[in-house]
C-alpha positions as CSV (number, residue, x, y, z in Angstrom):
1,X,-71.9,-27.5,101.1
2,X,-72.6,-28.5,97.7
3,X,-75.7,-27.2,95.2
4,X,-77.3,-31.1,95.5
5,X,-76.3,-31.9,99.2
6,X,-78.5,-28.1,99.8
7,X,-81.7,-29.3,98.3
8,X,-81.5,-32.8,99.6
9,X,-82.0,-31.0,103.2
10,X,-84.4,-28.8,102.1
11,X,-86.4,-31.4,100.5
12,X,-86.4,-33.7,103.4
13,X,-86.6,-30.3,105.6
14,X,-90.5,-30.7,106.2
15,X,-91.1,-34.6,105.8
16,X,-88.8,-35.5,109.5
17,X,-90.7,-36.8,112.3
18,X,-89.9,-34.2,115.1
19,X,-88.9,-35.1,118.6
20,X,-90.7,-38.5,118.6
21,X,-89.7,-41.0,121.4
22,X,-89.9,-44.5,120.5
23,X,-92.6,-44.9,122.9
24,X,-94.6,-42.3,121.2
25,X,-93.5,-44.1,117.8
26,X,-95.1,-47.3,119.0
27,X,-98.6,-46.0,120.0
28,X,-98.5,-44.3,116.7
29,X,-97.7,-47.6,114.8
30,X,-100.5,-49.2,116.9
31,X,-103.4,-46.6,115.9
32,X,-102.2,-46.7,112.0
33,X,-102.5,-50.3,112.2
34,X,-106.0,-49.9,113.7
35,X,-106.8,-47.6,110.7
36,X,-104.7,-49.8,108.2
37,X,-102.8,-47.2,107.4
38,X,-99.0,-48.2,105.9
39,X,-96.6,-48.2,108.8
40,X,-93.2,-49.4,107.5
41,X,-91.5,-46.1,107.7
42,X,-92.0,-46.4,111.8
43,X,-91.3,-49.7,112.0
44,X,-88.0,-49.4,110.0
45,X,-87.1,-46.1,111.2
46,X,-87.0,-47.3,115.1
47,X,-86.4,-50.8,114.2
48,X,-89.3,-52.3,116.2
49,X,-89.8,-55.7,117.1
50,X,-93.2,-57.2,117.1
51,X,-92.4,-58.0,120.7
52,X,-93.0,-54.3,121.8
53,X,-95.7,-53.5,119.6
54,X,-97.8,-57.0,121.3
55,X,-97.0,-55.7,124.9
56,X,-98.5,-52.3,123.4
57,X,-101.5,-53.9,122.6
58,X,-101.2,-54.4,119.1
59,X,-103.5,-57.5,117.4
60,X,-101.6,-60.2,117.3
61,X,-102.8,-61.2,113.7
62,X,-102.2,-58.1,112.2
63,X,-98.7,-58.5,113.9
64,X,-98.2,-61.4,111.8
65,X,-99.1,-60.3,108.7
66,X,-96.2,-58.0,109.0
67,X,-93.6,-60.4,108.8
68,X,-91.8,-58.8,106.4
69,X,-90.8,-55.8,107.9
70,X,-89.0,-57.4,110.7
């Protein structure tokens, strides 16, 4: 393994999500959108739809307003 490909892992080493279901992912998307908090890692990183996070119980308008990120 290369000197570059080394600190890439060991940069990204403590910024991973660990072990998080995509259930999980979607109740945390929910409370950060509650806080309005940024969520588009999450969102991107599972590929959500808005369809799951509404049957979550996300807000329906805040839902919209992310348009862009699905």
């Amino acid at each position: 393994m290369g000197k570059a490909k080394k600190r890439s892992i060991a940069l990204g080493k403590y910024n991973q999500i660990s072990n998080l279901s995509r259930q999980e992912a979607i109740l945390k998307v929910i409370k950060k959108l509650e806080n309005r908090e940024d969520v588009s890692e999450l969102i991107s990183l599972f590929g959500l739809q808005p369809e799951e996070l509404l049957e979550a119980g996300a807000e329906y308008e805040i839902i919209k307003s992310l348009g862009e990120f699905f």
